[in-house]
Every structure is written in structure tokens, then in C-alpha cells.
C-alpha positions as CSV (number, residue, x, y, z in Angstrom):
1,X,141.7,171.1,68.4
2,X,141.4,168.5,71.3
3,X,142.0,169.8,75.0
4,X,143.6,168.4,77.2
5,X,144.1,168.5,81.3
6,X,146.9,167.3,84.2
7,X,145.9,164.7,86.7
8,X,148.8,164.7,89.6
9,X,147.8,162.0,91.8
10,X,145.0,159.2,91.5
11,X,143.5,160.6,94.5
12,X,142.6,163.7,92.4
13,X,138.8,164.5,92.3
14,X,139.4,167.5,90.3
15,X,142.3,167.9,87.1
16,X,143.7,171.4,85.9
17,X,142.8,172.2,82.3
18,X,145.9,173.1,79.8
19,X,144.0,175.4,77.3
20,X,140.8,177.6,77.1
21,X,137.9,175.7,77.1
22,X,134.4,176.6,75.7
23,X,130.9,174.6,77.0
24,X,130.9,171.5,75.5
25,X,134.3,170.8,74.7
26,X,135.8,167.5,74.9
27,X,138.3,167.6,77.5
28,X,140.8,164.6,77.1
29,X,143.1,163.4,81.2
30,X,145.7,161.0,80.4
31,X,146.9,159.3,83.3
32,X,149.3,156.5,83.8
33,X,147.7,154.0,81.1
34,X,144.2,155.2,80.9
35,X,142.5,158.1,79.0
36,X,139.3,159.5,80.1
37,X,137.4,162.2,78.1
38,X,134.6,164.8,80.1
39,X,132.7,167.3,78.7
40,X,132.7,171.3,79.8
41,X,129.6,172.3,81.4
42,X,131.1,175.9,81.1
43,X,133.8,178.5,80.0
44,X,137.0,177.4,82.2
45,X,140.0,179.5,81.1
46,X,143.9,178.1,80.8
47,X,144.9,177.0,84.5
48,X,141.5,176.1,86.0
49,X,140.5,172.8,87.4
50,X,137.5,170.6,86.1
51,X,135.9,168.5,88.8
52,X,136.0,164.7,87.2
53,X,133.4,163.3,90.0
54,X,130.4,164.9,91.8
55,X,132.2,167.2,94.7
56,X,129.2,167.1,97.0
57,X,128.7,170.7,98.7
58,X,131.2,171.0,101.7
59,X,133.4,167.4,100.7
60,X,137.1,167.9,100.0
61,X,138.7,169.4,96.7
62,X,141.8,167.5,96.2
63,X,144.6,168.2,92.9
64,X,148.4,167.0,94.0
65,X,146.8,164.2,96.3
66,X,146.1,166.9,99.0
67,X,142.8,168.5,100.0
68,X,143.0,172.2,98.4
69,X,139.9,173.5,99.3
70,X,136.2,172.5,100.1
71,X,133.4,172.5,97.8
């Protein structure tokens, strides 16, 4: 079964997965006319966010364009 996860803005450094997924899944983000696969490093349950670049420690975690958070 291929997973799948939202991307909200193009400023997004992280993307919210739509199903369970297991270490080393394929994780599939369509957004706007591209599709970009990742790979799970770990477990991340229904709901959870993926980082999609390197979040150095202490740089901004951003989903919905906005800063969320801190690494």
C-alpha cells in the first residue's frame, strides 16, 4: 500500500503523514505539479510530520507556511 503525506505551503520544511508508517516505507508528497517520494527513518503514526530537509538543531519547524516549533 503506498503512503502518502500533506504539504500546506511550499515553505513547508516538514509534511504531515496520512497513514501509519513503518521504517522504510516509501512515503509519496504531492504538491501542486510535482511528486516527491522519502523514505521513513522510523515508526511515525497517522498525523505526525516527516521533516523533508535537514532541520538543523534550533532552526525553525515550519507546516502551514508558519514556524511551529524549533528543532
Amino acid at each position: 500500500m503506498e503512503k502518502y503525506a500533506k504539504r500546506i505551503s511550499e515553505k513547508d520544511n516538514v509534511v504531515t503523514v496520512v497513514a501509519d508508517c513503518d521504517a522504510g516505507d516509501e512515503v509519496t508528497v504531492k504538491f501542486k505539479n510535482t511528486e516527491t517520494k522519502y523514505k521513513c527513518n522510523q515508526k511515525v503514526p497517522f498525523g505526525h510530520k516527516i521533516a523533508v530537509v535537514d532541520i538543523p538543531k534550533g532552526a525553525a519547524v515550519i507546516k502551514y507556511g508558519e514556524t511551529i516549533g524549533s528543532a
